[in-house]
C-alpha angles and dihedrals in degrees: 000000000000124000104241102021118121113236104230083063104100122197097254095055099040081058089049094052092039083051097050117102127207107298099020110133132220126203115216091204122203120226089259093059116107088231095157088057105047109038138120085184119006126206118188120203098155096157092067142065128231101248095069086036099057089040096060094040096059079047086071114014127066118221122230115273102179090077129059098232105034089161118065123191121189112254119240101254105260107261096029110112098210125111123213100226086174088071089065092060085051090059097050084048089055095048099043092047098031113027111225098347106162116255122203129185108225119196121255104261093041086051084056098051097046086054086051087060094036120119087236150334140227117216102202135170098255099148096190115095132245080025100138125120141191120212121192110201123230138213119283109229 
């Protein structure tokens, strides 16, 4: 046990974010989204939801700024009705943790093909759609 780090951080993730270099990227990937398939480095957190994950992770980790979006939430699928409300609480996470930091929707299959090029991703129980989140890593400074 550490003093300060948040406990749904699990070792293996706190050494994948302490691996990660500027410009690196992390998927926060929903419980929909096929993880196992498509990662270089898989992390599995099943028992937690995004919202505290992402939460602990901006605690710790600086986002680029050296690019305009460094958060990148996947895009509803053009023609689906439903709105992803859970989008709106990462928004307040990101404000509250990193300022201003830009924010972009991505479609469904570029999304796809950034995870595939992530450093790593982290398959959680988040239950809510269109719930899945990039992440590019900053300097540390």
């Amino acid at each position: 046990m550490l003093i300060g780090i948040p406990s749904v951080l699990s070792p293996e993730l706190l050494k994948i974010l302490m691996e990660m270099g500027h410009g690196d990227e992390i998927v926060l990937a929903d419980g929909n989204f096929p993880s196992a398939s498509m990662a270089k480095r898989l992390v599995r957190l099943d028992g937690h939801g995004i919202p505290a994950i992402l939460d602990a992770i901006l605690n710790l980790f600086p986002l680029d700024g050296y690019v305009d979006k460094p958060v990148a939430f996947m895009a509803v699928t053009p023609g689906d009705p439903y709105v992803p409300v859970i989008q709106k609480e990462y928004r307040e996470i990101v404000k509250t943790r990193a300022g201003d930091a830009g924010i972009e929707e991505v479609g469904r299959f570029d999304f796809y093909d950034r995870a595939k090029q992530a450093y790593a991703i982290v398959a959680t129980g988040e239950g809510a759609r269109y719930a899945n989140v990039i992440l590019k890593k900053g300097v540390v400074v």
